[in-house]
N, C-alpha and C positions, 0 to 999 in steps of 0.2 A: 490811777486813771479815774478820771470821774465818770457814774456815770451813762452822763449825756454823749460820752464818746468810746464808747465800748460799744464793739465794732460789732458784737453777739446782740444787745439791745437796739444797737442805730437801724440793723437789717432785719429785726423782729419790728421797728417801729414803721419802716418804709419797703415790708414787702408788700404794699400795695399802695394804690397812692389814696387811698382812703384818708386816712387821718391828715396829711398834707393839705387835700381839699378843704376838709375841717376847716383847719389853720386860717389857709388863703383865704374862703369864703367870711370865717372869722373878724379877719381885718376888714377886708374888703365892707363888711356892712357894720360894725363898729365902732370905725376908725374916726377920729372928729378932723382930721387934718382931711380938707377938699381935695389937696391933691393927694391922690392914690401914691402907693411905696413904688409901683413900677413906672408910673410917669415919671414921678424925681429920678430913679436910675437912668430913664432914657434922656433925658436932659442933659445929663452927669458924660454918658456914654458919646464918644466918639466914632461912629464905624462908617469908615471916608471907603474911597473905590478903591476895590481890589484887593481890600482888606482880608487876610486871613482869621477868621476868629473860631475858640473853642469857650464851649462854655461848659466847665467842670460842677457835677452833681448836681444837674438839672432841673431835677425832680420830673414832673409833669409838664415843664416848659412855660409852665403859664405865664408868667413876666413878657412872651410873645404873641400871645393870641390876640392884641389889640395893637402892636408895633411891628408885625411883620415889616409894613409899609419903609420903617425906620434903616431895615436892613437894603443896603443897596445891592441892584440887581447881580452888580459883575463883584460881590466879593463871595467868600464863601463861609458857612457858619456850620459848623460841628456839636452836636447836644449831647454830652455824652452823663452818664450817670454809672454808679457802683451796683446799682438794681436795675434786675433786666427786666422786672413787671414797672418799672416806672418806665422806662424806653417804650413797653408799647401803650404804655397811657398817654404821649403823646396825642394832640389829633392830629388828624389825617390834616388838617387845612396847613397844617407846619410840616410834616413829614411829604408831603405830597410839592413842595416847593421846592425848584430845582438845585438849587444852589445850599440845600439843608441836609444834612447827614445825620443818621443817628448812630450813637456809639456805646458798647458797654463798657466802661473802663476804671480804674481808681487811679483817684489824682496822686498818688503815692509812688507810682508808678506807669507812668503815663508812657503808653507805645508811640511815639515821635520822635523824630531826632532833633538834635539841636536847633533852635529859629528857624522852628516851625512855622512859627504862629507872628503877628503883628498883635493880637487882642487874647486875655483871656478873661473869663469871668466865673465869678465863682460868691454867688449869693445864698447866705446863711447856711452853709454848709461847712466853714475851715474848721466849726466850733464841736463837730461829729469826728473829726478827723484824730484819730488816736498818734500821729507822728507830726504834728503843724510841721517844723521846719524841713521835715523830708520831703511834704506834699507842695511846700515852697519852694523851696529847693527844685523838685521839678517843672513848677510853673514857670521860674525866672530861666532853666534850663530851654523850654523850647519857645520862650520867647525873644526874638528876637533883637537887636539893638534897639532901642530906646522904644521896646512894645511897651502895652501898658496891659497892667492887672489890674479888674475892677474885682475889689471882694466888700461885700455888706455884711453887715452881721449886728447883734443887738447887743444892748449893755445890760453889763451884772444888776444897776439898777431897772428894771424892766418889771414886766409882768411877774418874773420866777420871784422876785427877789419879793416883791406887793404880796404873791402869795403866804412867802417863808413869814412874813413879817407878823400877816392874821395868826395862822397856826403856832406860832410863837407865843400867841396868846394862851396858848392850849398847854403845849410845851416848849417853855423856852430851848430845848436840846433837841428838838425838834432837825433829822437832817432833810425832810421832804424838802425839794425846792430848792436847797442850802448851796449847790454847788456852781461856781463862777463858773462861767463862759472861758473854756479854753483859748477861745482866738474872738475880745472882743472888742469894743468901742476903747475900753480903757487899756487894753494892752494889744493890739493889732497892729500898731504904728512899729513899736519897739519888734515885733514880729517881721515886721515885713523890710525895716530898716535891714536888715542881715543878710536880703538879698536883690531889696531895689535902691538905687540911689536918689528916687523923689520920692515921699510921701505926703498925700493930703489927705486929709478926713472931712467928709462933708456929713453933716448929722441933720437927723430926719425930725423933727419935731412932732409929736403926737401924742394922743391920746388913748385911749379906747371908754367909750361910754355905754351905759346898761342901765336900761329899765327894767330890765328881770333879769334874775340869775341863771336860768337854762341855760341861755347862751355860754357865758361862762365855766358852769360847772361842764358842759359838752367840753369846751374847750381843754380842760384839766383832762377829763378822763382819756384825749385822744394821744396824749402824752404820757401815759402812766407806764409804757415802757423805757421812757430816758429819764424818768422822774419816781424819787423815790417817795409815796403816801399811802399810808393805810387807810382800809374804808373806814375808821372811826374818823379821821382825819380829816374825809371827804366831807362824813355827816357834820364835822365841827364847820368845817369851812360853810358849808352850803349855809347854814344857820347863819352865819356869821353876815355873811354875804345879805341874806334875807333881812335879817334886822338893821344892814344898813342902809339897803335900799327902801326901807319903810322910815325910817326915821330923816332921809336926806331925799327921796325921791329917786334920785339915780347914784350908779358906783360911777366914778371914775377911779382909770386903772392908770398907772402911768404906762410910756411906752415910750421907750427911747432904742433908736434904733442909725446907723450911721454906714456910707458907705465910703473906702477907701481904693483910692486913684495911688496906683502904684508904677512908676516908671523903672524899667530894668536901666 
């Protein structure tokens, strides 16, 4: 088990939504792609009237704080997450919406019965998940004939991979950073073939850009529970980082990231 999905590390990383914000806010002011990662998903998303939808490990919800509008009045949306301090980080302008439920649950085991649901969704989270096909396994379970799974998640070539690749320099045996994505852009399709009969993959194009390292190095340390680096590591990197942004003016970081459209 790698790991990024050990189940003791994932709930030391997300008992609070602290670090998550990190992240989002992260992208959100780094990113060089115009369109934001939650607009492409709502583009991507289909949710027609009367639509039942759950959306598994939701974190903080925020993919909805600017799409409420997206959600139609008469269907109904479920938020449910494996942490009960991220259910109530929530805000109130999504909890307080009549047709929005919130739930503590693990996609591993999901309390529904059979076609339940028309919609499920389940962004950058399959890849925390310590049993993937079990937790598929019950998504395709409570959805119904031809519902759809939307699941996003990032490629082994990403930020992790940008990182391993500096501190390699250091120590080529280097395992910080080292560990592929359980459920990701390069192997999600083969994942999810086993229990939907359509798959697509639509990928995100982007970057991440920096004129100083703060920001970055923030980033690394809000992870340092699903990621394995020592603080000598930290020191190499931040150097490293520092000297490239002096000699090229800014980092650019790659960022590849994709969401897949899964019909039961």
């Amino acid at each position: 088990m790698n790991i990024i999905d050990n189940t003791k590390n994932v709930k030391k990383q997300y008992e609070n939504s602290d670090n998550l914000n990190i992240r989002t806010n992260f992208h959100e002011k780094y990113s060089s792609n115009q369109k934001s990662f939650f607009d492409f998903l709502f583009e991507k998303y289909d949710l027609f009237e009367n639509a039942r939808i759950i959306e598994l490990g939701c974190g903080s919800a925020s993919q909805w704080n600017n799409h409420l509008n997206s959600l139609p009045d008469n269907s109904n949306l479920i938020l449910s997450d494996f942490s009960e301090s991220m259910i109530k980080s929530i805000g109130s302008n999504i909890k307080e919406k009549a047709n929005v439920k919130t739930e503590v649950l693990n996609i591993e085991n999901i309390p529904y019965s059979n076609q339940s649901f028309d919609i499920a969704i389940a962004n950058h989270m399959l890849y925390h998940v310590p049993d993937i096909d079990k937790a598929l396994s019950e998504v395709s379970r409570i959805l119904k004939k031809k519902g759809v799974f939307y699941a996003s998640t990032n490629s082994n070539y990403g930020i992790r991979y940008f990182l391993n690749q500096i501190l390699k320099k250091q120590n080529p045996l280097t395992e910080s950073f080292y560990e592929s994505y359980g459920f990701s852009m390069q192997n999600g399709e083969e994942y999810l073939k086993k229990f939907f009969s359509q798959v697509n993959c639509y990928e995100y194009k982007d970057t991440l850009v920096f004129t100083e390292v703060e920001p970055l190095m923030t980033w690394v340390k809000s992870i340092r529970t699903i990621a394995t680096i020592e603080d000598c590591e930290l020191e190499f990197l931040r150097n490293y980082l520092e000297n490239d942004l002096a000699k090229n003016g800014k980092i650019i970081v790659p960022k590849e990231a994709c969401l897949f459209v899964a019909v039961k």
